[in-house]
C-alpha positions as CSV (number, residue, x, y, z in Angstrom):
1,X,114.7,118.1,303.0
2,X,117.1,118.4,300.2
3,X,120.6,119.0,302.2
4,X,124.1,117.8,301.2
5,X,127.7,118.6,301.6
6,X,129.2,122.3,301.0
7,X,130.6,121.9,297.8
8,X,133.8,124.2,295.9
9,X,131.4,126.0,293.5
10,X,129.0,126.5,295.8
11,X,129.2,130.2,295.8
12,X,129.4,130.4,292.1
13,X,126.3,128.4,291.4
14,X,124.8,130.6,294.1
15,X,125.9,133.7,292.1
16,X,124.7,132.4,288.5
17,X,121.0,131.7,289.8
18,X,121.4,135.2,291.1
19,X,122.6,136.2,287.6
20,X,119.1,134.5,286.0
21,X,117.0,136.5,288.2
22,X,118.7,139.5,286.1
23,X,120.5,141.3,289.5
24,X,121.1,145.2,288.9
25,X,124.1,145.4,290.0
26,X,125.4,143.0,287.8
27,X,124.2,145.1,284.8
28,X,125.8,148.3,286.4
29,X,129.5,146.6,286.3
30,X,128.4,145.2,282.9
31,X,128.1,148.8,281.3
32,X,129.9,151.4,283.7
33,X,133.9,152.1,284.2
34,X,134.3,152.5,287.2
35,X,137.7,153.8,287.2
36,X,136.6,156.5,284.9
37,X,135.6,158.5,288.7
38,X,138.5,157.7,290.5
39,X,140.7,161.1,289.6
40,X,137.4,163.0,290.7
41,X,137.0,160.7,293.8
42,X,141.0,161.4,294.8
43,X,140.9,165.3,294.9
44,X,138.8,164.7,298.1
45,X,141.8,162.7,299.9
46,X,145.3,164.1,300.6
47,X,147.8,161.2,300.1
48,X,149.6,160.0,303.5
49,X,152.8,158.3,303.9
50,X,152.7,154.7,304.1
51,X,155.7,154.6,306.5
52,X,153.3,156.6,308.9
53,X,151.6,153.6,309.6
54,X,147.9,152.9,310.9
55,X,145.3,150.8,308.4
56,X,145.5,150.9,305.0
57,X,142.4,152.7,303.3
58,X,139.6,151.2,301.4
59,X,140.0,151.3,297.8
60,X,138.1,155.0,296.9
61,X,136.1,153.4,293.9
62,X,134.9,150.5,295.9
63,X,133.5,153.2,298.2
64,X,131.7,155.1,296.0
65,X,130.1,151.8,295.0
66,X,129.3,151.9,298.3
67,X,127.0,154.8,298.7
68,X,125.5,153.7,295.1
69,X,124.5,150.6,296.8
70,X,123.0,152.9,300.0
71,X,121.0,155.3,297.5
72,X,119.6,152.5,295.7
73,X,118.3,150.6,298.7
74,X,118.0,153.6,301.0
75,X,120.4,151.9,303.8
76,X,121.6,153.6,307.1
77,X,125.8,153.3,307.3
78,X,125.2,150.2,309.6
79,X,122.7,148.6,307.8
80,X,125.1,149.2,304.5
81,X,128.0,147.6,306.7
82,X,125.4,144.7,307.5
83,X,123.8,144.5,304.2
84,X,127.5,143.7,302.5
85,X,128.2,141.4,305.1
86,X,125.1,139.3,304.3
87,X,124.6,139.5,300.7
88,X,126.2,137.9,297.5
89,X,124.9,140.5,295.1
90,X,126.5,143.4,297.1
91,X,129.6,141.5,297.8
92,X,130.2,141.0,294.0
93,X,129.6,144.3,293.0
94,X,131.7,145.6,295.0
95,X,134.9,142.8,294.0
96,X,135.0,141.7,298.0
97,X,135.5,138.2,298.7
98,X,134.4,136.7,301.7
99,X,138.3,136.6,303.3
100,X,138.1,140.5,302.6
101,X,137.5,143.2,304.9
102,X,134.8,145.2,304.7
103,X,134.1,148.9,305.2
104,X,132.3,149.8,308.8
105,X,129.4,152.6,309.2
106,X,132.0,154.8,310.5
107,X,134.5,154.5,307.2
108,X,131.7,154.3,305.0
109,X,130.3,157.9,307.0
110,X,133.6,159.6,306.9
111,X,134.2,158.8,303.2
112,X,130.3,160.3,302.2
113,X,131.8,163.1,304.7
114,X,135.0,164.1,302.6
115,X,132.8,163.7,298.9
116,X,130.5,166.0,300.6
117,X,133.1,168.5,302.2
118,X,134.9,169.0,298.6
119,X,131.8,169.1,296.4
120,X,132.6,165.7,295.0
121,X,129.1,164.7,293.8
122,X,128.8,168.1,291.6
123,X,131.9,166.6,289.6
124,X,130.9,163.3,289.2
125,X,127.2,164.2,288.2
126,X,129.0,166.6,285.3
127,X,131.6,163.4,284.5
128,X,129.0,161.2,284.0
129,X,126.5,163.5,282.0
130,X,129.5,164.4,279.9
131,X,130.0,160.9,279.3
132,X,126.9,160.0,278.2
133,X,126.8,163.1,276.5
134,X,129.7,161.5,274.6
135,X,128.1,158.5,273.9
136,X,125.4,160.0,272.1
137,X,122.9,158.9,274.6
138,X,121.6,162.9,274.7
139,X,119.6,164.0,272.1
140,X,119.3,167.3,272.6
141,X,116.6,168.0,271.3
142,X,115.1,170.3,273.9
143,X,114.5,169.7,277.7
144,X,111.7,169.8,280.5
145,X,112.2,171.5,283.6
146,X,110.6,170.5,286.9
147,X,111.4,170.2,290.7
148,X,110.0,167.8,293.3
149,X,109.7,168.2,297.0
150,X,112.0,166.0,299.3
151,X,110.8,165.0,302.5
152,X,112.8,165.1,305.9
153,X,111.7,164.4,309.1
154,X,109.2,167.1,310.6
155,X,110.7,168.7,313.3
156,X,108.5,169.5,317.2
157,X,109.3,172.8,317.5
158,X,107.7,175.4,319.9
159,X,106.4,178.7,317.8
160,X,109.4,180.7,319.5
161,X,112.2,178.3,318.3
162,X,110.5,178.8,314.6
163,X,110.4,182.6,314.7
164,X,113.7,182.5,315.7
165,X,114.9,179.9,312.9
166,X,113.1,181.9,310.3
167,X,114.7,184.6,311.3
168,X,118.4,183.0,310.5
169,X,118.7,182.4,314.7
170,X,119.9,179.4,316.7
171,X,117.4,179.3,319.9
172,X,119.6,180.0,322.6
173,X,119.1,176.5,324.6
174,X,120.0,174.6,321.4
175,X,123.8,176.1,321.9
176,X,124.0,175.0,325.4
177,X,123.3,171.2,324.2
178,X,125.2,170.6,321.4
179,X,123.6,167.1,321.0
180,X,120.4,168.2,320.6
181,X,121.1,170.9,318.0
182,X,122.9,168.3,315.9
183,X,119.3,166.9,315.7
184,X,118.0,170.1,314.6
185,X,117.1,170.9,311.1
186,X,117.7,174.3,310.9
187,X,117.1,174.6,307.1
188,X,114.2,172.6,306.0
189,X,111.5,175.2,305.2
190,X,107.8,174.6,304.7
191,X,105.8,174.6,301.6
192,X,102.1,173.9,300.8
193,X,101.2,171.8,297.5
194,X,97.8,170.7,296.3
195,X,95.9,172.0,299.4
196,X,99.4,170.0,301.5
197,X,101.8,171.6,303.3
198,X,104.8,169.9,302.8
199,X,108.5,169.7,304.9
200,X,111.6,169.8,303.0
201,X,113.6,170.5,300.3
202,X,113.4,170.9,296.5
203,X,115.2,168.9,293.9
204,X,115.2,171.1,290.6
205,X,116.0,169.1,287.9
206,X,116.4,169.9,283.6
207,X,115.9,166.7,281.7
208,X,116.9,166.1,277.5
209,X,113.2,165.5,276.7
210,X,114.5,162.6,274.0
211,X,116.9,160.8,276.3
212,X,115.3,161.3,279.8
213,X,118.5,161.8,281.3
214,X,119.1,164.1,284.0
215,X,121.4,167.5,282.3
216,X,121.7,169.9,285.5
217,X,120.3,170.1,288.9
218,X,119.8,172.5,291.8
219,X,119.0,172.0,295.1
220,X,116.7,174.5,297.9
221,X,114.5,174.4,300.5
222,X,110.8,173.4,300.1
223,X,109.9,177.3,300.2
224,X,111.8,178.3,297.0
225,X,109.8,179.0,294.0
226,X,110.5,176.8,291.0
227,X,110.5,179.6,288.6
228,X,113.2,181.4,291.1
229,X,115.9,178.8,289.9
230,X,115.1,178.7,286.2
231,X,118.2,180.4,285.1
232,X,120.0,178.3,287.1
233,X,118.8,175.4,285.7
234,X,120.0,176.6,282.1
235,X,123.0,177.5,279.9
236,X,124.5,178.3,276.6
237,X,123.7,174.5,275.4
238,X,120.0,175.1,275.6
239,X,120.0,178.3,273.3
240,X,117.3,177.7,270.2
241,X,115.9,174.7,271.4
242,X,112.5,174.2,273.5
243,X,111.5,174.1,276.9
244,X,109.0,172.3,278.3
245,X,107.6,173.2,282.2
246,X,104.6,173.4,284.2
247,X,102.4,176.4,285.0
248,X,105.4,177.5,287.7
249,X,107.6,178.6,285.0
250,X,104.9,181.0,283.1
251,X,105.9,183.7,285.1
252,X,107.1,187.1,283.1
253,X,110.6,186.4,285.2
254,X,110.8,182.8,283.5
255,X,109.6,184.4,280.3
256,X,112.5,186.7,280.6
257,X,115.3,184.0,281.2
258,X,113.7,181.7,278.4
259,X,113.9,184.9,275.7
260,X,117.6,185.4,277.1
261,X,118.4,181.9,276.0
262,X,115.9,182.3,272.1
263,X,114.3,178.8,273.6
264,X,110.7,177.9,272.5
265,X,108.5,178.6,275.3
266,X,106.3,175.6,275.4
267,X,105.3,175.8,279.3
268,X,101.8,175.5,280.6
269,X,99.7,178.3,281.0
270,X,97.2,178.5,283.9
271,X,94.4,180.6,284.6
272,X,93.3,182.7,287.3
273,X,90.6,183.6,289.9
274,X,89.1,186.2,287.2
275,X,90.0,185.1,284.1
276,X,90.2,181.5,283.2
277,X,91.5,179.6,280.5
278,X,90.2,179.4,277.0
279,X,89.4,176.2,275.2
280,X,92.3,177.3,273.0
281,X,95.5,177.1,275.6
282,X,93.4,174.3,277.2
283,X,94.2,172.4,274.2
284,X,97.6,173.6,273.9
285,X,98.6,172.5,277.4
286,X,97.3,169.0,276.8
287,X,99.3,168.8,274.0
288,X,102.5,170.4,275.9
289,X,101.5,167.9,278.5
290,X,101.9,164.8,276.4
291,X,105.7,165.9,276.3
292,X,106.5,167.3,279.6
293,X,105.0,164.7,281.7
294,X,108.3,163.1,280.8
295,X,110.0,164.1,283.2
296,X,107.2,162.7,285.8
297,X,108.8,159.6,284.4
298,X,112.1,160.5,286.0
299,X,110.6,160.9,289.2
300,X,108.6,158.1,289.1
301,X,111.5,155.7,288.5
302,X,113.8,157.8,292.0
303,X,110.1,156.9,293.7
304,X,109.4,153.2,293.2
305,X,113.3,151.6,292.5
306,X,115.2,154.6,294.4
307,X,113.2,154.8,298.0
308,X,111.8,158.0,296.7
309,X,108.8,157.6,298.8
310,X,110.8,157.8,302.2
311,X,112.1,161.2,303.9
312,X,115.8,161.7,304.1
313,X,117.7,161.1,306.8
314,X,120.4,163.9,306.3
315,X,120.1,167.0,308.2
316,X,121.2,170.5,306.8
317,X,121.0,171.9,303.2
318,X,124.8,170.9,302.7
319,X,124.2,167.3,303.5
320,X,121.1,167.3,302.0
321,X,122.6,168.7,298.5
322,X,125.2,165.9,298.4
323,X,122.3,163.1,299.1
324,X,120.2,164.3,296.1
325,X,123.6,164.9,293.8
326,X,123.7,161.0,294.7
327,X,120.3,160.0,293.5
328,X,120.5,162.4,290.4
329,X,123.6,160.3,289.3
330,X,122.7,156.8,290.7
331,X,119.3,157.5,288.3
332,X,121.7,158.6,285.4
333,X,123.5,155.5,285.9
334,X,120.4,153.2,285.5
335,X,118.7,155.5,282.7
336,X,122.1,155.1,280.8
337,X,122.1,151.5,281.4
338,X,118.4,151.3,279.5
339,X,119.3,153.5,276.9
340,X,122.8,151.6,275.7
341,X,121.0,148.2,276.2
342,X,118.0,149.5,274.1
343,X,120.1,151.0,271.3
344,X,122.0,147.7,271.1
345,X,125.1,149.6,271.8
346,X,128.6,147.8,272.7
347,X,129.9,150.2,274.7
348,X,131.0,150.8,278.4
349,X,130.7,154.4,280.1
C-alpha cells in the first residue's frame, strides 16, 4: 500500500490531476465572467444594514454557481450542501477553501426562492444570449423551433380530485391539510406522444440553426400545443430569415405568424388519414430534416450531461419555469464554451 505523510501541496497536486482529466468546471471559470450577472443577481435582494447584525450573506455570484453546479448534476439542496463539502472540483469552482463556510440546503433554497420570486432567470438567460450574441458566437442565419416534454412526478389522484383540478379547483380536503397540498401538483397537465401519454410540462425552445445556441424560450404544461406558442417564440430579429420546425408548426395559425414575420417556411409537412404525402414533400422533409434535427442536438446534450432523463422535482408552473430558465442557460453556458474553444477565440463572456 503506497501511504505516506500529508504533505503542503497536497491539495494542489490533487487539483492538477483533476485538471488532466479535463474537469468542466474548470473550463466554465476559464471562459465565463462571472461578475458580468451580479447587477442582475442584486435586484433580487434589498440591501440590509450591517449594524442590524445576524450573519453575513453568501457572496450572490458564488450562489448562482451554486444552482449551476445543482442543474448540471441534478442535486437536491442537501445533497448540493453535501456534494461541496466533499468535493475538490466543486469547492474550486466556487473559490471556497476548506476553512470557508459553506452555504446549507436551506440558504441555498431560499436564494433559488428570491431568483425565482423576481424573475431572475428570464434576465440572465437574455444577459447571457446578448453576450454571446456580442461575441459573434450567433450566426443568425435562421433558427429551428421545437419543444420537449419535461417530466414531473405522476401524481395518485382519485377521478374527482382531477375533475376538479381541471376545472381550475383545489379539492376541498387538500385545504384542510396544508402539507399535503404542498405535495400536490396542481398544474402538470397530461399529454399523449407517440402512442405515450406523458406527465408534465413543455420546454419550447428557438435555436440559431448555425450556432446551436438557445435564442428564446417559453415554458407550458404538457397539454399546450407547440404551434400555440410559435409567436411567442419569435420577434423582429427573425424577420427574412428561415424557420425550421416539425410537422406541429404546419398549421394555417403558424403559417400566419411565420408570413407576419416574411420568414421562409421550411417546416415539415405531414399527411393525413385521407390524403397522404407525395414522394415530392417526402423528399423535401428529408432534406428540411437534415437541418432541423439540429436542435435534437440541443436536447440531446440537456439529456445525457444535464440529467435530462430524470423528472423534476419542482412543483408548480412558477417553479417549474425558473428550473428550466436554469438549464436553458446552464446549456448556453457549455455550448458557448465549445463554440469559443472551437473558433480558437481569446475571449471571456
Amino acid at each position: 500500500r503506497n501511504k505516506k505523510s500529508r504533505g503542503l501541496f497536497d491539495d494542489q497536486f490533487r487539483l492538477d490531476k483533476i485538471s488532466k482529466l479535463k474537469d468542466p468546471l474548470e473550463k466554465l471559470n476559464q471562459y465565463i465572467n462571472w461578475e458580468g450577472f451580479r447587477s442582475i443577481i442584486d435586484q433580487a435582494f434589498r440591501e440590509t444594514e450591517p449594524s442590524l447584525g445576524g450573519r453575513p450573506p453568501f457572496d450572490r455570484v458564488m450562489m448562482f454557481k451554486v444552482l449551476v453546479l445543482q442543474k448540471m448534476y441534478n442535486l437536491s439542496d442537501d445533497k448540493t450542501e453535501y456534494q461541496i463539502l466533499d468535493r475538490f472540483s466543486f469547492s474550486r469552482f466556487l473559490g471556497i477553501d476548506l476553512c470557508d463556510a459553506v452555504p446549507d440546503a436551506k440558504t441555498i433554497w431560499h436564494f433559488r426562492e428570491q431568483l425565482k420570486n423576481h424573475a431572475i432567470f428570464d434576465q440572465l438567460f437574455e444577459f447571457l444570449r446578448d453576450k454571446i450574441s456580442k461575441a459573434d458566437l450567433i450566426l443568425n442565419d435562421g433558427s429551428i423551433v421545437d419543444a420537449r416534454i419535461i417530466r414531473v412526478p405522476k401524481q395518485r389522484n382519485s377521478r374527482d380530485e382531477n375533475g376538479q383540478i381541471k376545472n381550475g379547483e383545489i379539492p376541498e380536503d387538500w385545504k384542510e391539510k396544508p402539507n399535503k397540498l404542498r405535495q400536490k401538483d396542481t398544474d402538470a397537465s397530461w399529454t399523449r406522444k407517440n402512442g405515450q401519454n406523458h406527465y408534465g410540462y413543455k420546454n419550447h425552445i428557438k435555436v440559431d440553426q448555425g450556432s446551436k445556441i438557445i435564442t428564446e424560450y417559453q415554458v407550458t404544461t404538457a397539454k399546450v400545443h407547440d404551434s400555440v406558442v410559435l409567436e411567442d417564440l419569435l420577434d423582429e430579429s427573425d424577420t427574412g430569415k428561415p424557420l425550421w420546425g416539425d410537422s406541429a408548426y404546419m398549421g394555417k395559425s403558424c403559417a400566419k405568424v411565420i408570413r407576419k414575420y416574411r420568414m421562409k417556411n421550411l417546416t415539415n409537412k405531414q399527411g393525413c388519414r385521407h390524403k397522404t404525402l407525395s414522394e415530392y414533400h417526402k423528399k423535401k422533409n428529408h432534406q428540411k430534416s437534415k437541418v432541423r434535427a439540429r436542435v435534437e442536438h440541443v436536447f440531446g446534450f440537456v439529456w445525457q450531461n444535464l440529467s435530462g432523463s430524470i423528472p423534476f422535482r419542482n412543483i408548480g408552473l412558477d417553479r417549474i419555469a425558473s428550473s428550466i430558465g436554469l438549464q436553458n442557460i446552464v446549456y448556453n453556458l457549455f455550448r458557448a464554451v465549445y463554440l469559443i474553444e472551437t473558433k480558437n477565440m481569446s475571449i471571456k463572456l
